[in-house]
C-alpha positions as CSV (number, residue, x, y, z in Angstrom):
1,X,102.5,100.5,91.5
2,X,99.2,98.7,90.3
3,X,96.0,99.0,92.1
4,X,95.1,96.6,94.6
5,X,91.6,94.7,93.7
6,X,89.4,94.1,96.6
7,X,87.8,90.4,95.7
8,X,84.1,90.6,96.5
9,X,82.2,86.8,97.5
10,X,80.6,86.5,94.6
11,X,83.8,87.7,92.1
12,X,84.5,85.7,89.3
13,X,88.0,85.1,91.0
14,X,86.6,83.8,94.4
15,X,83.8,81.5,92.1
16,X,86.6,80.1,90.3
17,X,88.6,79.1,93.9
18,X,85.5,77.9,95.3
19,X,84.9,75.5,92.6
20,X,88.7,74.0,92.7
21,X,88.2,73.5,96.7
22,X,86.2,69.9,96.4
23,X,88.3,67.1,95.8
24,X,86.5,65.8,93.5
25,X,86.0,68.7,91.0
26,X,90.1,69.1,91.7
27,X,90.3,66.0,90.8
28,X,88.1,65.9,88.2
29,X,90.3,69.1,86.4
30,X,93.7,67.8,86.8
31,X,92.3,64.4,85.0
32,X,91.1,66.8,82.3
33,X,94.6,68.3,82.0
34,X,95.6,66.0,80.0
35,X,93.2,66.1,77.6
36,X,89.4,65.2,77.3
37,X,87.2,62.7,79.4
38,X,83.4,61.4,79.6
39,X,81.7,60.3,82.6
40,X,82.4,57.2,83.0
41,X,85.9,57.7,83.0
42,X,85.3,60.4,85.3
43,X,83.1,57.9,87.8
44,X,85.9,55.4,87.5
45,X,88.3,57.8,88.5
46,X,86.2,59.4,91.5
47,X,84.7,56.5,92.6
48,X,81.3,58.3,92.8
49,X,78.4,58.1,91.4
50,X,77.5,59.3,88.2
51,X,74.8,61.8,89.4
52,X,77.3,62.8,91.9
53,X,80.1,63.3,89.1
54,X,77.6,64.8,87.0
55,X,76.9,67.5,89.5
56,X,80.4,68.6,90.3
57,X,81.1,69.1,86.2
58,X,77.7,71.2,86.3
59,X,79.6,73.2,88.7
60,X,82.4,73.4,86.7
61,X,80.8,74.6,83.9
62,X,79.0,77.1,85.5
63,X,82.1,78.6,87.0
64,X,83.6,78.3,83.1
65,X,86.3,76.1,83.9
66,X,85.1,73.2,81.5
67,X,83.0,72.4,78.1
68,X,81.2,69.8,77.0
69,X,81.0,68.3,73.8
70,X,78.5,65.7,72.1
71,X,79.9,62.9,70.3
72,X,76.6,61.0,69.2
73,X,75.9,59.7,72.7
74,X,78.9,60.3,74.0
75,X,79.3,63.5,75.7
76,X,83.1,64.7,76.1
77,X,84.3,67.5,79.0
78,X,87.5,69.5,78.2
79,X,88.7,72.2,79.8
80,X,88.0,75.6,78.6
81,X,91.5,77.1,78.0
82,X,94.6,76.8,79.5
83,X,94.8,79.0,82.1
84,X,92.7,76.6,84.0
85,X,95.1,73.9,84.0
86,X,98.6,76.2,84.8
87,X,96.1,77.1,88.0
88,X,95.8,73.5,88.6
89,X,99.4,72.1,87.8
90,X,101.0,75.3,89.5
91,X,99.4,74.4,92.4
92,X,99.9,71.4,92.7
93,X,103.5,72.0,91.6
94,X,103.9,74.5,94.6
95,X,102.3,72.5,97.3
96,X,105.2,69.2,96.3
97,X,107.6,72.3,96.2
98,X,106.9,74.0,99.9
99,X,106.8,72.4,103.1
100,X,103.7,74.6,104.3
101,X,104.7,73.7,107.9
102,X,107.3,76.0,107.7
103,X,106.8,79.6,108.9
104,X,107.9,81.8,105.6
C-alpha cells in the first residue's frame, strides 16, 4: 500500500489546482490545448482586457503550467508539457461524464 501524502497550502499540487479554479485561466489552458496562442487571441477569447489576460498567464507561468515564447514582437504562450492538458481535458471529460447531483 503507498503512502498517503498530506497536501500542505502552499504544495506544488494545491498551487497548481488553485491556478485552474478561475475561469479564465481554465479557459485560457484548454484554448492552449490545442496548441499555441498570443494575447490577442487570448483577449478575443476571454473577452477581457489585455492587462487582465496578461495577469492570469503571469499566474500561469508562475505555477509552471505555461511558456512563453518571443516571435519578434509577437509573444506566443504554450503549455509546458502534457500533463497539463490530460488534467484539463480529463476534467472536463469527467464533469460531461458524471451527473455530480448524484450521491456516489
Amino acid at each position: 500500500m503507498r503512502q498517503v501524502v498530506v497536501l500542505e497550502e502552499d504544495s506544488a499540487v494545491i498551487r497548481l489546482f488553485k491556478a485552474l479554479a478561475n475561469p479564465v485561466r481554465a479557459t485560457i489552458i484548454h484554448r492552449l490545448t490545442q496548441g499555441s496562442a498570443d494575447v490577442t487571441e487570448l483577449v478575443e477569447l476571454t473577452g477581457v482586457s489585455q492587462p487582465l489576460v496578461s495577469h492570469h498567464l503571469r499566474v500561469l507561468r508562475e505555477a509552471h503550467l505555461v511558456e512563453a515564447r518571443r516571435d519578434g514582437r509577437r509573444q506566443s504562450y504554450s503549455i509546458i508539457d502534457q500533463h497539463v492538458a490530460h488534467i484539463v481535458l480529463d476534467a472536463i471529460k469527467h464533469t460531461k461524464e458524471h451527473d455530480h447531483d448524484c450521491h456516489h
